[in-house]
Structures are given as structure tokens and as C-alpha cells.
C-alpha positions as CSV (number, residue, x, y, z in Angstrom):
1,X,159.6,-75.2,-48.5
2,X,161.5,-74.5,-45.8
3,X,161.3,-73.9,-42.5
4,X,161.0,-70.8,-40.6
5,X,163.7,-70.2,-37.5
6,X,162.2,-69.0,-34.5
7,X,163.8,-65.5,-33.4
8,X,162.5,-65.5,-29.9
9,X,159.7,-66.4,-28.2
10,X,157.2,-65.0,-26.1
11,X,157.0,-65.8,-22.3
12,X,154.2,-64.8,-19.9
13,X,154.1,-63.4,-17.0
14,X,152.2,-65.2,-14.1
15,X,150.8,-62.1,-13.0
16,X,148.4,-62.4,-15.5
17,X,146.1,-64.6,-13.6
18,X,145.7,-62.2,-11.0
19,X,145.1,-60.0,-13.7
20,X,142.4,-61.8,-15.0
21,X,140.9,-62.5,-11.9
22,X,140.7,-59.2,-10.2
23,X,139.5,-57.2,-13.4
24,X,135.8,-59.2,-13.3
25,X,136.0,-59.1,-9.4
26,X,136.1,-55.0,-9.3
27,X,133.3,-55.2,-11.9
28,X,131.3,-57.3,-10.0
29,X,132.0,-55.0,-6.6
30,X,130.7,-51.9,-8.3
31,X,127.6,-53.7,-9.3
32,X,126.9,-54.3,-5.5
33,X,128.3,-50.8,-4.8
34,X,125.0,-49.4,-6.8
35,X,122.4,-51.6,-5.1
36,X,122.3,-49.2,-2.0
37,X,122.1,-46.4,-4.4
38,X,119.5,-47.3,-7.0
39,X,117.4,-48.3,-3.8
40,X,118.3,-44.8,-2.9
41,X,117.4,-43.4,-6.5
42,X,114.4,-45.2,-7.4
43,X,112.5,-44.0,-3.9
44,X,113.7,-40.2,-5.2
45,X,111.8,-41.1,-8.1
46,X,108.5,-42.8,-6.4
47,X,108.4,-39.4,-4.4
48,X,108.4,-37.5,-7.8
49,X,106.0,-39.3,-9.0
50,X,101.7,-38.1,-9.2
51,X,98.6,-38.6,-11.1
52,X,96.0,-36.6,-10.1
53,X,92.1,-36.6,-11.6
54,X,90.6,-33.5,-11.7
55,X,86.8,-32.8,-13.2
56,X,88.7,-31.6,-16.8
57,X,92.5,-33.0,-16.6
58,X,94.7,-36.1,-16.0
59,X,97.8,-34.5,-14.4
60,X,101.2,-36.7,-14.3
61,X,104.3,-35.2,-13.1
62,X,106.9,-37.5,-12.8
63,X,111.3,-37.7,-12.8
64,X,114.4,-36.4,-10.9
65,X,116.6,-34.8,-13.3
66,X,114.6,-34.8,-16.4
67,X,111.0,-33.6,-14.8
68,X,107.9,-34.3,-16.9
69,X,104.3,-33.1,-15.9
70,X,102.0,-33.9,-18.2
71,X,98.3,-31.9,-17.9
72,X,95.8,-33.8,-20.1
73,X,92.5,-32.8,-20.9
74,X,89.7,-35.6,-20.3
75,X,88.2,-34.7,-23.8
76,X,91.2,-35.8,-25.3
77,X,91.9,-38.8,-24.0
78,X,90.5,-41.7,-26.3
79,X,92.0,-45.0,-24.5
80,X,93.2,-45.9,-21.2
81,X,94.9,-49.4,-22.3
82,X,95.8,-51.7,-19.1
83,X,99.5,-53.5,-19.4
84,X,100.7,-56.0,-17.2
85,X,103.9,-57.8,-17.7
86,X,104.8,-61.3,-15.9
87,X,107.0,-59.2,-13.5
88,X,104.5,-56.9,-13.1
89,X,102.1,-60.2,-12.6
90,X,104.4,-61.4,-10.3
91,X,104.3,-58.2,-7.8
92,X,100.6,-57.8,-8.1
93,X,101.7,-54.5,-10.3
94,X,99.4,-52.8,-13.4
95,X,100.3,-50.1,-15.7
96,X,97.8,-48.2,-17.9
97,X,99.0,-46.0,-21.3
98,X,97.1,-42.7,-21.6
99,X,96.4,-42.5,-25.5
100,X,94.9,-39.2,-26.7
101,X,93.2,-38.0,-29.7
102,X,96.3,-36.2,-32.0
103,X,98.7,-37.2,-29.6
104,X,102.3,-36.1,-30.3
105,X,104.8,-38.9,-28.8
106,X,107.9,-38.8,-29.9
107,X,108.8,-42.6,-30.1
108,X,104.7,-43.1,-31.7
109,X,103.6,-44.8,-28.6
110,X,101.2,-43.8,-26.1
111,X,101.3,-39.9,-24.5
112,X,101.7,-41.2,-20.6
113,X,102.9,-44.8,-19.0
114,X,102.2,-45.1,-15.7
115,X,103.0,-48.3,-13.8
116,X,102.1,-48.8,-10.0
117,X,99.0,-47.1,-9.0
118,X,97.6,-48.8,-6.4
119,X,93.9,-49.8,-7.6
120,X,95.0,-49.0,-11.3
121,X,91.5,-50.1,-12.8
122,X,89.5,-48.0,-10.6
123,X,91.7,-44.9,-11.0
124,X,91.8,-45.9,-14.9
125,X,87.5,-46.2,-14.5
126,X,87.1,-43.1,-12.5
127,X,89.4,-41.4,-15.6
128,X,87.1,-42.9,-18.3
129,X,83.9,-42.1,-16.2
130,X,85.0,-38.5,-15.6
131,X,86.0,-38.4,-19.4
132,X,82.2,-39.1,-20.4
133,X,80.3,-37.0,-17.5
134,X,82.7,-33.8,-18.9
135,X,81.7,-34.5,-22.6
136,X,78.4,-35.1,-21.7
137,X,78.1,-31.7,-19.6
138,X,77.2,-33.5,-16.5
139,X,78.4,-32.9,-12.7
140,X,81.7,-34.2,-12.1
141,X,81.6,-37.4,-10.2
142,X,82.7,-36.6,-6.1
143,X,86.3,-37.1,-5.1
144,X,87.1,-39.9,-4.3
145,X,89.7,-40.1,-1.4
146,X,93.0,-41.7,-1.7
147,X,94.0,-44.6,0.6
148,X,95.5,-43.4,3.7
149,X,98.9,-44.5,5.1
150,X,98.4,-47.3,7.8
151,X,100.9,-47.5,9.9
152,X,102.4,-50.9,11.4
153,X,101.1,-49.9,14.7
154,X,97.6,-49.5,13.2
155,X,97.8,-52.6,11.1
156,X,98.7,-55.0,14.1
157,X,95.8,-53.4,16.0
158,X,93.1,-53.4,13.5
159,X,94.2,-57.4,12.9
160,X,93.8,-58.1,16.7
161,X,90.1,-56.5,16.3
162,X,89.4,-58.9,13.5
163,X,91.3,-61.7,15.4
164,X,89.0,-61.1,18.7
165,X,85.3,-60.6,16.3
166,X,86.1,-63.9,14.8
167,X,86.1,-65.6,17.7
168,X,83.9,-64.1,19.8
169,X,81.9,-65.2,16.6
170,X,82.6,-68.5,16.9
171,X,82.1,-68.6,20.6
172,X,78.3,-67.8,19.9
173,X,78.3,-70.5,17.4
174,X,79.3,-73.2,19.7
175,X,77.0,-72.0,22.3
176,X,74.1,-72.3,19.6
């Protein structure tokens, strides 16, 4: 066999390691770039979002672009299922799956996820308790109020209340 003759050989250019170098490094900018603006993004979304009880429907609008409001009647419904990942676990978070009798999900799953309600299984009770009164032809159960917004203000004053009760507590003790 003999041997082949080079023609001519390939040499590189040391701009290449810049090259390689800068390529990942705009990458990674545009990554930080879109923090700001999925911060931005998912609070658009959080102010979209509702689930409202009312004495015959579940109501659930949520989305930006793509807007879904979903108006469930209570007689429908057949499961509220709880879900809590370990992210979810981690952040104190639930989620509950709104499953309905002939539902008609497109990917097979449950109607309605809904992730971050704060007090998820009493809002999930108060759903299944309503459910129940409306087949059973009772009174609707009263409204119950949601949590009002405390303010920072509000919070460091109620705290100094507790604060000065506890030890005007424990001054009486020590006196006893």
C-alpha cells in the first residue's frame, strides 16, 4: 500500500477561542436578561389569575395571552384531588385538580389545576361542602371572606401588640 501525499493542510485561526468563548457567554447574558422579565411576566399572570366559589359554580379565569375562564357547576364536580410537589413542599405551596363528572380535557387529565391558593384545603372543603348542600337542596353555606391585605405597617404594629400582651403577661406571673 502506499502512502497518501498530503496536498495541504489545514491551519486555524486563533480567533477561534474567542469564538468559542463569547458564543456561551451571550447565551448565558440573555438568560440573566429574562430574569427581570419573567419576574415581570409571572406577576401579569398572578394578577390574571381567580377562583371564586359561588352557591352553584367554581369560576377560574386565569392567563395573559391565552385567557381561560372556566365556570364549573358544583354538581359536576366529582373530586377535588390535593397535589403537592417537593418544590411546592418546599414553599409551603398546594395545588388541587378539579375533576368533573364527563369532563372533556384535552390532554385526559383533570378539567382545572390550580396551584397557590392560600388556605388550599379549606377553599378545596368549602368547594366540596357547597357541592353537597347544592345537591342536597340545602341553603348555601355563608361567604366566607377572603384574607385581607396587611400591610407592613400593620404587621409591625399588630406584632408590637402581641410583643407588649406577652409581657405584661409575664409581669403578672412574676408578681404571683
Amino acid at each position: 500500500m502506499t502512502e497518501s501525499t498530503i496536498l495541504r493542510q489545514a491551519e486555524f485561526d486563533p480567533k477561534v477561542k474567542t469564538y468559542w468563548i463569547v458564543g456561551p457567554f451571550i447565551v448565558l447574558s440573555l438568560f440573566i436578561v429574562t430574569i427581570p422579565l419573567a419576574k415581570i411576566f409571572i406577576q401579569r399572570y398572578l394578577d390574571n389569575m381567580s377562583c371564586e366559589l359561588t352557591n352553584r359554580t367554581l369560576n377560574i379565569k386565569k392567563g395573559i395571552w391565552n385567557k381561560t375562564e372556566s365556570t364549573i357547576p358544583l354538581e359536576k364536580i366529582t373530586d377535588l384531588q390535593l397535589f403537592q410537589g417537593p418544590l411546592m413542599r418546599h414553599f409551603g405551596l398546594h395545588g388541587f385538580k378539579v375533576e368533573t363528572a364527563g369532563q372533556s380535557s384535552p390532554t385526559g387529565g383533570s378539567l382545572v389545576n390550580i396551584v397557590g391558593i392560600i388556605d388550599t384545603k379549606g377553599f378545596r372543603q368549602a368547594v366540596l361542602d357547597q357541592r353537597d348542600q347544592t345537591a342536597t337542596g340545602a341553603t348555601p353555606i355563608a361567604p366566607i371572606p377572603a384574607p385581607a391585605a396587611v400591610s407592613s405597617d400593620q404587621t409591625t404594629e399588630l406584632l408590637t401588640d402581641i410583643r407588649n400582651a406577652l409581657h405584661r403577661i409575664e409581669q403578672g406571673l412574676a408578681e404571683q
